[in-house]
MIGULO-937210 format. One line per 4 residues: their letters; for each residue x, y, z of C-alpha. Coordinates in steps of 0.02 Angstrom, whole numbers. Layout:
<nodes>
a> X:Y:Z ~ ... $
</nodes>
This chain:
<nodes>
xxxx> -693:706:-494 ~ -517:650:-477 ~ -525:526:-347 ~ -453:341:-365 $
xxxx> -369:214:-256 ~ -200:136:-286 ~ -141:-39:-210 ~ 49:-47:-147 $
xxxx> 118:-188:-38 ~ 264:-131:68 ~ 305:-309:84 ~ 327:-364:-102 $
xxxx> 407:-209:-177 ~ 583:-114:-144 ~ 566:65:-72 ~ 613:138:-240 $
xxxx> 472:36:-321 ~ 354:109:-214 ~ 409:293:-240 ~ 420:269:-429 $
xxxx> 227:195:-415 ~ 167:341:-290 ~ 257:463:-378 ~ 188:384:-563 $
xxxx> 15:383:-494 ~ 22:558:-410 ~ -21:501:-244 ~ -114:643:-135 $
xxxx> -142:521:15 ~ -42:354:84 ~ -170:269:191 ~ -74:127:295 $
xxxx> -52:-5:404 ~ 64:67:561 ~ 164:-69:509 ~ 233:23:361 $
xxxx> 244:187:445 ~ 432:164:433 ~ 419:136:244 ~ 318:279:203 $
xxxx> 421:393:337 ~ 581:324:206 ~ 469:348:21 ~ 365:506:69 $
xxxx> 514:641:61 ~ 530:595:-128 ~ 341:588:-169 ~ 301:735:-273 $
xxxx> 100:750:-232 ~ 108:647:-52 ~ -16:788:40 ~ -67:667:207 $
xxxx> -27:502:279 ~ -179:409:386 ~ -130:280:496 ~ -293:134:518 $
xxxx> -228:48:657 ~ -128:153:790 ~ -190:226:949 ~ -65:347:921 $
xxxx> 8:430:756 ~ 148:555:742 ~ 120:723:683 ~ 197:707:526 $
xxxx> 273:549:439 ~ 406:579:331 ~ 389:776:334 ~ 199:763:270 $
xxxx> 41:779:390 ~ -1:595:464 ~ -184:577:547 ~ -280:429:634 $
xxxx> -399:372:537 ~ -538:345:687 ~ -475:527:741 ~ -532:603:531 $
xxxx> -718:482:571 ~ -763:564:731 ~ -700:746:675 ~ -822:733:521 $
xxxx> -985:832:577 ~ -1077:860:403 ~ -1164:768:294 ~ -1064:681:147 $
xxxx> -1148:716:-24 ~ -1121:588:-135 ~ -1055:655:-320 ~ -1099:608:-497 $
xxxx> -980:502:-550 ~ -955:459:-739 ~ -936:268:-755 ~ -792:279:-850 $
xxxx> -705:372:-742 ~ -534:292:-664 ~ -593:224:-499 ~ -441:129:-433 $
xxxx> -259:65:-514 ~ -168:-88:-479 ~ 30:-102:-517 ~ 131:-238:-557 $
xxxx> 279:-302:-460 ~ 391:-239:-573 ~ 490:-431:-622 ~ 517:-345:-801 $
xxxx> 575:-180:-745 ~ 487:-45:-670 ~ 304:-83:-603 ~ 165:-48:-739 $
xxxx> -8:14:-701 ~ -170:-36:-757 ~ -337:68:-724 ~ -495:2:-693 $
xxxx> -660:124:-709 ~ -817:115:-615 ~ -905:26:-737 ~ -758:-121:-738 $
xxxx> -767:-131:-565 ~ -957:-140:-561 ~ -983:-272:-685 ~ -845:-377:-617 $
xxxx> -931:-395:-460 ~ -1110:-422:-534 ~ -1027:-578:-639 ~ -924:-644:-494 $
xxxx> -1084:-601:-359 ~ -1187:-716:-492 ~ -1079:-858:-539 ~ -1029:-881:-328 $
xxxx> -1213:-864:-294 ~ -1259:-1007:-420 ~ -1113:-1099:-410 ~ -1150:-1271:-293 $
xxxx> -971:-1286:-257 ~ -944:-1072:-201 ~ -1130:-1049:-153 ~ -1079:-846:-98 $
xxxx> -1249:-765:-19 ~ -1305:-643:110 ~ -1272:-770:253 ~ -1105:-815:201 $
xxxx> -906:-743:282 ~ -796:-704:159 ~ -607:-724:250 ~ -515:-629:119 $
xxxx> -346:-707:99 ~ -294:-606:-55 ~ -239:-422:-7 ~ -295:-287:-99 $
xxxx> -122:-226:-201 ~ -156:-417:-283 ~ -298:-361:-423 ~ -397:-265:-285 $
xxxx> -412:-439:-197 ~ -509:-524:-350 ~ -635:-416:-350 ~ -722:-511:-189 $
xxxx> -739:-362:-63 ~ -839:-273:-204 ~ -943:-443:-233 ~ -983:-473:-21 $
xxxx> -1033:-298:-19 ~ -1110:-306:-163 ~ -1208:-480:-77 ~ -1207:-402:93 $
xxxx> -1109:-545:134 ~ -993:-555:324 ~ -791:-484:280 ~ -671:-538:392 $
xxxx> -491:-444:333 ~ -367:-510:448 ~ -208:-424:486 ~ -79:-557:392 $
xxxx> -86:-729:370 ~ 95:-789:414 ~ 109:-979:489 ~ 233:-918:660 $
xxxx> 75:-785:696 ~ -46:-922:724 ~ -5:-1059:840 ~ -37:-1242:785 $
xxx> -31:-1156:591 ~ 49:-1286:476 ~ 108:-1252:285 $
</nodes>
C-alpha cells in the first residue's frame, strides 16, 4: 500500500520550499488549514502528483484550489456510506515523512515506518506513564504545543492515543490571539 503522511508548515518554509518538498515526496493530497488555502492555491500549479486539496476547517471550500479538486473534509465524512476495511500493512512500510527546514539548502526528508512509529510511542507511553514528574495516563489532556511538521509533534498524539489520553490541538498559539497572554 502506498499510503504515507508528510508534515509541511506554510509558516516556516518559502513557497518554493514547499513545492520542492510536495513535489520530492509526490504528494497525491494537500490536506490544510483554510488558512493556507492561499499558499497551496500559489504551490499546487507546479506540483507534479497534487490530485485533491481538503480543507479541515471551512464551512465553505472552492471548487478547485489552485486548478486541482479542493473538498471539505466534514463534506468527504458524511459522503462515506461503506464500510472501511482495514489493509495489511507491512511494518516496515513508510508510514509518514518529516522534512527539514531546509537552513543548509534544500529541505531533506527522513521516513519513518510503522514499526518506528509504533515503538516510539510504546517507549514514550511507558516512560510518561512511570515518570513522577510526566505521570501521562488515561485521565490525563495532552495540549499539544508542538505541530505536527516538527518530528510529527514528538511522537505524543501517537502516545495519548496510544493511552487513550484527552488531545486538545489548538488552532495556533500566538501571544496577540489570547488576551492577557504574556511571553
Amino acid at each position: 500500500m502506498e499510503t504515507q503522511s508528510n508534515t509541511v508548515s506554510g509558516e516556516t518554509l518559502a513557497p518554493f520550499e514547499i513545492e520542492y518538498i510536495m513535489n520530492h515526496a509526490e504528494d497525491k493530497v494537500a490536506i490544510v488549514h483554510s488558512d493556507f488555502t492561499k499558499l497551496v492555491e500559489l504551490v499546487a500549479p507546479r506540483v507534479k502528483s497534487l490530485e485533491a486539496v481538503v480543507v479541515v476547517d471551512s464551512e465553505s471550500v472552492p471548487e478547485r484550489i489552485g486548478g486541482v479538486k479542493a473538498y471539505h473534509y466534514e463534506d468527504l465524512v458524511k459522503s462515506y456510506k461503506g464500510r472501511f476495511e482495514w489493509p495489511e500493512l507491512d511494518e516496515n512500510e513508510v508510514a509518514g515523512m518529516c522534512y527539514t527546514s531546509g537552513t543548509t539548502g534544500l529541505p531533506k526528508g527522513a521516513y519513518f515506518t510503522h514499526r518506528m512509529i509504533v515503538l516510539h510511542a510504546l517507549s514514550v507511553a511507558l516512560f510518561a506513564a512511570a515518570s513522577p514528574l510526566i505521570g501521562l495516563r488515561e485521565n490525563s489532556t495532552l495540549l499539544h504545543i508542538v505541530p505536527m511538521f516538527h518530528v510529527f509533534s514528538w511522537g505524543l498524539p501517537y502516545v495519548a492515543t496510544l493511552i487513550n489520553a484527552k488531545q486538545i490541538y489548538p488552532n495556533r498559539l500566538a501571544p496577540g490571539d489570547y488576551p492577557g497572554f504574556q511571553l
